[in-house]
N, CA, C and O atoms as a GROMACS GRO file, in nm:
protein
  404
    1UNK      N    1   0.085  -0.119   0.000
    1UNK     CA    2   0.000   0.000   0.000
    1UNK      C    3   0.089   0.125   0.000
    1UNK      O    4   0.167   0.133   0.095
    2UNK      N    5   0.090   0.248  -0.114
    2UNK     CA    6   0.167   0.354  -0.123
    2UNK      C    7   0.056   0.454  -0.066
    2UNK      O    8  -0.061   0.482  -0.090
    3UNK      N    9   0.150   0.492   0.016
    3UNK     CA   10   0.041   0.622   0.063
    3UNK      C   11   0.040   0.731  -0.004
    3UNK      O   12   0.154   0.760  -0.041
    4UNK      N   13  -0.044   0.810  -0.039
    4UNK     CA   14  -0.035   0.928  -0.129
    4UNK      C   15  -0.048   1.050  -0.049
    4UNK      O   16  -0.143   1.082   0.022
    5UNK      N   17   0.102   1.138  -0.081
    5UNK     CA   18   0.096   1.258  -0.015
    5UNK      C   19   0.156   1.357  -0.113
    5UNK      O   20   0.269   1.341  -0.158
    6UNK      N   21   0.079   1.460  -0.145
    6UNK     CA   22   0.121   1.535  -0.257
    6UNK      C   23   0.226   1.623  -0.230
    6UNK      O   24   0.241   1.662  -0.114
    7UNK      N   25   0.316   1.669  -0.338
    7UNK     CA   26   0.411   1.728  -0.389
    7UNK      C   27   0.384   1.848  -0.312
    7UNK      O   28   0.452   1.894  -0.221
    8UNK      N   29   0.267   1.895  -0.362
    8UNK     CA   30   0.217   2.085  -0.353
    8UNK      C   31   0.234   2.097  -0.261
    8UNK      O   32   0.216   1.997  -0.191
    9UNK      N   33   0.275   2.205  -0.204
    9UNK     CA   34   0.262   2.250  -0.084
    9UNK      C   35   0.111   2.314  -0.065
    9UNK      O   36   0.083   2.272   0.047
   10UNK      N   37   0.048   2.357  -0.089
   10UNK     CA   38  -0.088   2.381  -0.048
   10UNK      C   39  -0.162   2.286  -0.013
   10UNK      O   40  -0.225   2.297   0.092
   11UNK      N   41  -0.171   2.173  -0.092
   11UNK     CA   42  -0.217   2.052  -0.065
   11UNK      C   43  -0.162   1.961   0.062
   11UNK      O   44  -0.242   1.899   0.132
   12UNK      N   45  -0.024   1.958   0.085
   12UNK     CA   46   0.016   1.895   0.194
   12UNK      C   47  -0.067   1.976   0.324
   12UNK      O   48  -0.119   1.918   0.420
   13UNK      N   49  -0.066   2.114   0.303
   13UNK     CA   50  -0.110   2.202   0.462
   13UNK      C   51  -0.283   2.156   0.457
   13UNK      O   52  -0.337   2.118   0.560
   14UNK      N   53  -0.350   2.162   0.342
   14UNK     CA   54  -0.481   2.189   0.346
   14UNK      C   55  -0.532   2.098   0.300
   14UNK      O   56  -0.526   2.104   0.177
   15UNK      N   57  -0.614   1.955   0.360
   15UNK     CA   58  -0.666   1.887   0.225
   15UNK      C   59  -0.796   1.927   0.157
   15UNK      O   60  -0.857   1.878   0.062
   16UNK      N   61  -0.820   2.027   0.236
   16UNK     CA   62  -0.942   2.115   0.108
   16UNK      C   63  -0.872   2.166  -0.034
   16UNK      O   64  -0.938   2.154  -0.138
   17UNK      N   65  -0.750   2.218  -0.038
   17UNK     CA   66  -0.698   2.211  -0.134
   17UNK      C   67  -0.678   2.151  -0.247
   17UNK      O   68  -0.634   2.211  -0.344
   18UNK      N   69  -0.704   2.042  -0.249
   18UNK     CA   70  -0.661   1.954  -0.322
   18UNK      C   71  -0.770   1.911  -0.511
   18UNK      O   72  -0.800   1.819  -0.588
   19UNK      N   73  -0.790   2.092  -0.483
   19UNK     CA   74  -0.880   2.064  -0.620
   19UNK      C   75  -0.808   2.075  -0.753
   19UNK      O   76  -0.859   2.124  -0.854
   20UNK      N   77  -0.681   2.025  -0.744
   20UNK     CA   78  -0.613   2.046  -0.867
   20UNK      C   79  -0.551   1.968  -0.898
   20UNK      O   80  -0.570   1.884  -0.809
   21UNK      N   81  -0.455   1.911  -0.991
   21UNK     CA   82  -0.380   1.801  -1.000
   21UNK      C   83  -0.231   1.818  -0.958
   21UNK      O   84  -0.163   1.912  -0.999
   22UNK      N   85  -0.188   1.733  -0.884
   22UNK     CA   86  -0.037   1.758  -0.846
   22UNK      C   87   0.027   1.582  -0.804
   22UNK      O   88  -0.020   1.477  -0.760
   23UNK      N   89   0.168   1.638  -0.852
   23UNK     CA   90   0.257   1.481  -0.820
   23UNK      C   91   0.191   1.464  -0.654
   23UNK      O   92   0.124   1.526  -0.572
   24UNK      N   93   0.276   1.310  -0.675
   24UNK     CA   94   0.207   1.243  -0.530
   24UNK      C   95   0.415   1.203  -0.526
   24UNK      O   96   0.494   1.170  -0.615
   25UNK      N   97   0.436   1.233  -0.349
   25UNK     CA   98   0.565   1.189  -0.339
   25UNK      C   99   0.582   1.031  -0.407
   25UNK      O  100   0.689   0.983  -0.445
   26UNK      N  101   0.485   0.984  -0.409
   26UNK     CA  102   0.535   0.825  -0.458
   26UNK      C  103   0.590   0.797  -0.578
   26UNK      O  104   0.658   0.698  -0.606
   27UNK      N  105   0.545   0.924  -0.678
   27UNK     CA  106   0.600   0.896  -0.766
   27UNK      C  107   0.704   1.020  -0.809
   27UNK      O  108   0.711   1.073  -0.920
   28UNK      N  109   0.756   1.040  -0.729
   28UNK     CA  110   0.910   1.165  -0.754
   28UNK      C  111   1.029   1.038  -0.774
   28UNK      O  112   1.054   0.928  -0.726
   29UNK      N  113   1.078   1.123  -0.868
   29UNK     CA  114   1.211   1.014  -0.920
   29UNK      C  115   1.342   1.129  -0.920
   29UNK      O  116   1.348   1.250  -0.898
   30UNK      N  117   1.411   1.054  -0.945
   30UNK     CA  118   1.615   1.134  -0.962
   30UNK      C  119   1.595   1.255  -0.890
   30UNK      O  120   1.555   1.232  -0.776
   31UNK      N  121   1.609   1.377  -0.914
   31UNK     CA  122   1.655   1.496  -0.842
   31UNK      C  123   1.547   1.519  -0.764
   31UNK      O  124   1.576   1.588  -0.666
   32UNK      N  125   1.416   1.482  -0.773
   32UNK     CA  126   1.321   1.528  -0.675
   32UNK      C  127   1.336   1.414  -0.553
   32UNK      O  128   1.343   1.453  -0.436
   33UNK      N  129   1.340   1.280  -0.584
   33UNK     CA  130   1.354   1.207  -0.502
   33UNK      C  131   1.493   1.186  -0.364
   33UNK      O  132   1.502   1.133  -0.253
   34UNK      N  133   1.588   1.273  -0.467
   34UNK     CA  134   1.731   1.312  -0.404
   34UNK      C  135   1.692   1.446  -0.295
   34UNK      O  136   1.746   1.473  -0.188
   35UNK      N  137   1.618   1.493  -0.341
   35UNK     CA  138   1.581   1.671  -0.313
   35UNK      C  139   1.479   1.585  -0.161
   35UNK      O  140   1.516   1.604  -0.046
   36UNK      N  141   1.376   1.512  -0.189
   36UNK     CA  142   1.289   1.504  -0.069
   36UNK      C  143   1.356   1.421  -0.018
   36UNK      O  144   1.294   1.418   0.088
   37UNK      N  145   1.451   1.334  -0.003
   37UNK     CA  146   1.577   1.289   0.082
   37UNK      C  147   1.611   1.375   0.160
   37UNK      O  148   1.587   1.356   0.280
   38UNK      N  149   1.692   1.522   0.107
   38UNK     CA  150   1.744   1.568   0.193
   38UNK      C  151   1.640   1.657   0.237
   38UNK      O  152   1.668   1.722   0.338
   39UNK      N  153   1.535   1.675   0.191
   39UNK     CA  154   1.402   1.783   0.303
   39UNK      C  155   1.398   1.679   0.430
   39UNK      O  156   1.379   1.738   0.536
   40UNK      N  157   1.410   1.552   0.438
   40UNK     CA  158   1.393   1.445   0.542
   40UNK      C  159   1.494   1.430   0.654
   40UNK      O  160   1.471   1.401   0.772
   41UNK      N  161   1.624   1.459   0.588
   41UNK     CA  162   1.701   1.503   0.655
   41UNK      C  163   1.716   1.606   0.760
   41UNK      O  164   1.734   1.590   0.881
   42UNK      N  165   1.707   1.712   0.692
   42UNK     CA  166   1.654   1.826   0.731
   42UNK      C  167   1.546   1.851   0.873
   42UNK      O  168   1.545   1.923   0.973
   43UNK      N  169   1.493   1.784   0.836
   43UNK     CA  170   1.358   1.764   0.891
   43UNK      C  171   1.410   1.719   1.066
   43UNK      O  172   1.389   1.775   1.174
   44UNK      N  173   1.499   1.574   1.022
   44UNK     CA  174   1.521   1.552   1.140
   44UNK      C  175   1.598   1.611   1.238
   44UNK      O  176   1.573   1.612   1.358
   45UNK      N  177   1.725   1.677   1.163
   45UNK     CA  178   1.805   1.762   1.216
   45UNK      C  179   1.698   1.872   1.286
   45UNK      O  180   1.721   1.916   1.398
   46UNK      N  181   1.610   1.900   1.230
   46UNK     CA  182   1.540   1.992   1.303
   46UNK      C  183   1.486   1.959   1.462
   46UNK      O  184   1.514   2.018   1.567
   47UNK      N  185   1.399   1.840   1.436
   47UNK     CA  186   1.349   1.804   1.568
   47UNK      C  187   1.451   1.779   1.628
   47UNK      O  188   1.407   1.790   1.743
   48UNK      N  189   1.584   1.746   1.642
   48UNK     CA  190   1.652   1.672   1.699
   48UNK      C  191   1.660   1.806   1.752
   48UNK      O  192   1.632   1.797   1.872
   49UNK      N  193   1.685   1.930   1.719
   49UNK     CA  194   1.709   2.063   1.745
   49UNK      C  195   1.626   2.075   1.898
   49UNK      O  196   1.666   2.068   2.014
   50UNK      N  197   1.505   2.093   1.841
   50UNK     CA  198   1.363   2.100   1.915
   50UNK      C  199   1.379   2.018   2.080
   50UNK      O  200   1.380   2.053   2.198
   51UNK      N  201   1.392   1.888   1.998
   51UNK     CA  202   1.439   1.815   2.134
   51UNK      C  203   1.525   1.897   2.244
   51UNK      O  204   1.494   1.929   2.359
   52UNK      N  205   1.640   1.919   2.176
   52UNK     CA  206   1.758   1.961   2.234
   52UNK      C  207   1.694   2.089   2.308
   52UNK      O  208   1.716   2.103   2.429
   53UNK      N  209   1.630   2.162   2.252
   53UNK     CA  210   1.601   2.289   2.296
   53UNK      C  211   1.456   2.279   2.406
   53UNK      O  212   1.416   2.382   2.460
   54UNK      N  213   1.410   2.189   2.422
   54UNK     CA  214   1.274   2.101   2.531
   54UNK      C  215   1.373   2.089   2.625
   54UNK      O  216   1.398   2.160   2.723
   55UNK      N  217   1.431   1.983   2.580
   55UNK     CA  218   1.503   1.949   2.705
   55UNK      C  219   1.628   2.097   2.790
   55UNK      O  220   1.632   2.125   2.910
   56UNK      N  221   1.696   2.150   2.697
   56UNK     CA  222   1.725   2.257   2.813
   56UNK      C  223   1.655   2.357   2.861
   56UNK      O  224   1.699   2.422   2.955
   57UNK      N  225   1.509   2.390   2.789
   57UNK     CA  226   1.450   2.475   2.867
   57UNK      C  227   1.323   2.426   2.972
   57UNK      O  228   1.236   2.493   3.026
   58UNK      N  229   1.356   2.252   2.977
   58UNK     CA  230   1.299   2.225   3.084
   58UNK      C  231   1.394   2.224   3.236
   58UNK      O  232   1.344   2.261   3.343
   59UNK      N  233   1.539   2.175   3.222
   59UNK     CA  234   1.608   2.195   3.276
   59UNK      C  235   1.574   2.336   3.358
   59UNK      O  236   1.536   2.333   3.475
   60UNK      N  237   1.596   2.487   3.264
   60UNK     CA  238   1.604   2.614   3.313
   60UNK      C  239   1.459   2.569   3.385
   60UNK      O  240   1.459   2.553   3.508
   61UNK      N  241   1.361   2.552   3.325
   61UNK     CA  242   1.204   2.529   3.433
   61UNK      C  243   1.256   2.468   3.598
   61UNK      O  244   1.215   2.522   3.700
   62UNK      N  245   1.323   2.385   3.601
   62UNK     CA  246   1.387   2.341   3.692
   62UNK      C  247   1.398   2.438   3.754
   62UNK      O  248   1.303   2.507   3.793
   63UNK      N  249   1.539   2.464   3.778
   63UNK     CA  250   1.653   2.520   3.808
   63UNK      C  251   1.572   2.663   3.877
   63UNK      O  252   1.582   2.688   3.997
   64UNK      N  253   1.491   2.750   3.783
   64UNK     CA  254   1.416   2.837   3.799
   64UNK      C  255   1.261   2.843   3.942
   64UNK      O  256   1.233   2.930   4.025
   65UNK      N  257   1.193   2.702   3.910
   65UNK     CA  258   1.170   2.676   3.986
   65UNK      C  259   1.220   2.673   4.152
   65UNK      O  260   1.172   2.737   4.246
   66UNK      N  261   1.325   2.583   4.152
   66UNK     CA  262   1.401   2.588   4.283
   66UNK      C  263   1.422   2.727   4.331
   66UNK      O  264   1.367   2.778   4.428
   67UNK      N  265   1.505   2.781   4.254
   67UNK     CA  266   1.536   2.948   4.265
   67UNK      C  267   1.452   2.998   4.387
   67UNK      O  268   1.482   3.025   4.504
   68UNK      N  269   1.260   3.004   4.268
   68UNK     CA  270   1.197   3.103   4.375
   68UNK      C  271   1.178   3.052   4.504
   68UNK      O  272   1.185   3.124   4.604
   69UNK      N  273   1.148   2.906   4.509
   69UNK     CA  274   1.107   2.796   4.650
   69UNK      C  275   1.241   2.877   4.733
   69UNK      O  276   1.215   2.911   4.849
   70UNK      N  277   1.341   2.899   4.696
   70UNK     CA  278   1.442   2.934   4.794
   70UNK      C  279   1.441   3.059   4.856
   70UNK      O  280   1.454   3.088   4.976
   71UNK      N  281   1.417   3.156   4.722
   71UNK     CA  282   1.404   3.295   4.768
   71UNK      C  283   1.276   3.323   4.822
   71UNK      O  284   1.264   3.432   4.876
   72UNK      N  285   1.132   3.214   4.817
   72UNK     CA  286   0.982   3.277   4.889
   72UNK      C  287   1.064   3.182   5.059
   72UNK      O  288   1.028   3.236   5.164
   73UNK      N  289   1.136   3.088   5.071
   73UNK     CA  290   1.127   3.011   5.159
   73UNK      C  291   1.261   3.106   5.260
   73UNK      O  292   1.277   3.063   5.374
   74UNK      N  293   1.364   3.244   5.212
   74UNK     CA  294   1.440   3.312   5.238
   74UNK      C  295   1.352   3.444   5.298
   74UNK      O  296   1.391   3.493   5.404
   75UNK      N  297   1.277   3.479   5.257
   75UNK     CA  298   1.166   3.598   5.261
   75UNK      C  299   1.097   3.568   5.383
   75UNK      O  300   1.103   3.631   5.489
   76UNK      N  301   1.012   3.433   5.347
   76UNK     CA  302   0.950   3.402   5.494
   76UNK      C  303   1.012   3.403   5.588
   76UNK      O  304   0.959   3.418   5.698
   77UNK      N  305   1.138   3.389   5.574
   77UNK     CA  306   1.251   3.361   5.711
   77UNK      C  307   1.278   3.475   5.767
   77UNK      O  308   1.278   3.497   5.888
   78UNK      N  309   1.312   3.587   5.637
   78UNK     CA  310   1.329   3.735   5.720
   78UNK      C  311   1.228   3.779   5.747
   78UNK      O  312   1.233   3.876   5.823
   79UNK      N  313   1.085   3.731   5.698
   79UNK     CA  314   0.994   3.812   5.777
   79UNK      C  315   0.940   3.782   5.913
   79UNK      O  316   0.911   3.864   6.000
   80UNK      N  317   0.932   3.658   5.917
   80UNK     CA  318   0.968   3.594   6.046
   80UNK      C  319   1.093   3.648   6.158
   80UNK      O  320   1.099   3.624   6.278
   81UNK      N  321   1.143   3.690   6.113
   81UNK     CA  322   1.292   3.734   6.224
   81UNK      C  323   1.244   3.873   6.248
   81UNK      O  324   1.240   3.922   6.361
   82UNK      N  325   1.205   3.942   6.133
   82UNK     CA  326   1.176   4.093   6.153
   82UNK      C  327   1.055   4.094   6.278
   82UNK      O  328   1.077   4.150   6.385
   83UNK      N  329   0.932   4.029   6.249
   83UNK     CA  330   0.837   3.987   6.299
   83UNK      C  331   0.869   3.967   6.461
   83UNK      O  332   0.820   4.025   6.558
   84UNK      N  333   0.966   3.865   6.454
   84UNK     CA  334   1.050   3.855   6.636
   84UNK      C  335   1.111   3.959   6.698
   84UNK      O  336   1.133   3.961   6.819
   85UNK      N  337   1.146   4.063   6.607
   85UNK     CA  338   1.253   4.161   6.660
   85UNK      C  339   1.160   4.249   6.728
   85UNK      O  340   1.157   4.272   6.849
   86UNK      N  341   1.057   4.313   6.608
   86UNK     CA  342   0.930   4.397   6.684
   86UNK      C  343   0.884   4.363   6.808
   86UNK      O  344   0.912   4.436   6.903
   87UNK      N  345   0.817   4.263   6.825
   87UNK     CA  346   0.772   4.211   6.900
   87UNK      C  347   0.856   4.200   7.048
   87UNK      O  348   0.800   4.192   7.158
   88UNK      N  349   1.000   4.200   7.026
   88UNK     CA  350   1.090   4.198   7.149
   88UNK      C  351   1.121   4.345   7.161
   88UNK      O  352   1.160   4.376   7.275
   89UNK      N  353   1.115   4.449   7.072
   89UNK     CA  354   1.098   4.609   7.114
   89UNK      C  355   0.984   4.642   7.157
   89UNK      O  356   0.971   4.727   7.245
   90UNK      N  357   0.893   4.583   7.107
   90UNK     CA  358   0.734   4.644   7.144
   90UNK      C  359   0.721   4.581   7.309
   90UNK      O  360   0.674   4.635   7.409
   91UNK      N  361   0.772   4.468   7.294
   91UNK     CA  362   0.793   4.399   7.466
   91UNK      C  363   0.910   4.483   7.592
   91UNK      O  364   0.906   4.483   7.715
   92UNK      N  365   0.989   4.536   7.512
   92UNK     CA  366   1.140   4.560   7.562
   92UNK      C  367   1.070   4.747   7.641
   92UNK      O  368   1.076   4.804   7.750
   93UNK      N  369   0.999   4.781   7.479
   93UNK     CA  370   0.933   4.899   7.520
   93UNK      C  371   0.825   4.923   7.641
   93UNK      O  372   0.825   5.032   7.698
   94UNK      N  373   0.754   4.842   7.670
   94UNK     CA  374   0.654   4.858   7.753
   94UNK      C  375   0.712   4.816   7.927
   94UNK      O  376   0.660   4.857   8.031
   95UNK      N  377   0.804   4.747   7.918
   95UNK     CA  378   0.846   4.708   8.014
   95UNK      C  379   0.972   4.872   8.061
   95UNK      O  380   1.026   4.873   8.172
   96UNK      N  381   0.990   4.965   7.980
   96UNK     CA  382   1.082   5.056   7.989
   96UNK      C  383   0.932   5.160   8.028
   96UNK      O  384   0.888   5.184   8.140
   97UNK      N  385   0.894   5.193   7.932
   97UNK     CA  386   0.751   5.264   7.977
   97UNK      C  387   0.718   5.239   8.108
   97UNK      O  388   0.710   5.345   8.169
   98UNK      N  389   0.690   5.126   8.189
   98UNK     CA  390   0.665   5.107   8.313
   98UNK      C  391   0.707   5.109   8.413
   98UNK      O  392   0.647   5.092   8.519
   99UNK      N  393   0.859   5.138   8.390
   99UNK     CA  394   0.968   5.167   8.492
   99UNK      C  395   0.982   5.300   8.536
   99UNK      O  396   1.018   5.346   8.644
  100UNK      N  397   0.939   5.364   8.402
  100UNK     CA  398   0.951   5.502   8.412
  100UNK      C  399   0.871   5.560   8.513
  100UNK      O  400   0.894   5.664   8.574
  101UNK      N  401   0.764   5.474   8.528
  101UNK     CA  402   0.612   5.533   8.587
  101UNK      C  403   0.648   5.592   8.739
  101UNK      O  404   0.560   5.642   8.809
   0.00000   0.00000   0.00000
């Protein structure tokens, strides 16, 4: 069974297109058949690209991730300390206020 996929480029994107007559890859011979060789090539070099480029910008997703967990989990910490400090002036204060009395 040859599968039929046309030449045209309009026809490959659209199969509403296909109201006209055009080669079918099955039957491309010598330079076209050499020519959609290397579009295949091509092709793969590309995804392989794609890949390459998934995979390091899942990595950065990573990496990025961790980041903020560190800096929201750094934040909470100083606000927490700030939070203690008040609280030991606002304590430190009232106990000075009352001495005064």
């Amino acid at each position: 069974m040859v599968i039929q996929v046309p030449l045209c480029k309009s026809c490959s994107v659209c199969p509403a297109h296909r109201l006209h007559h055009c080669e079918q890859i099955s039957d491309a011979e010598g330079p076209q058949f050499a020519e959609l060789r290397g579009l295949v090539a091509d092709l793969g070099a590309a995804k392989l690209g794609f890949e390459n480029s998934l995979t390091s910008l899942q990595a950065a997703l990573t990496r990025l991730s961790t980041e903020k967990d560190r800096a929201r989990d750094k934040i909470m910490m100083t606000t927490l300390i700030q939070k203690q400090r008040l609280e030991k002036q606002q304590v430190c204060s009232i106990y000075s206020n009352k001495s005064e009395v």
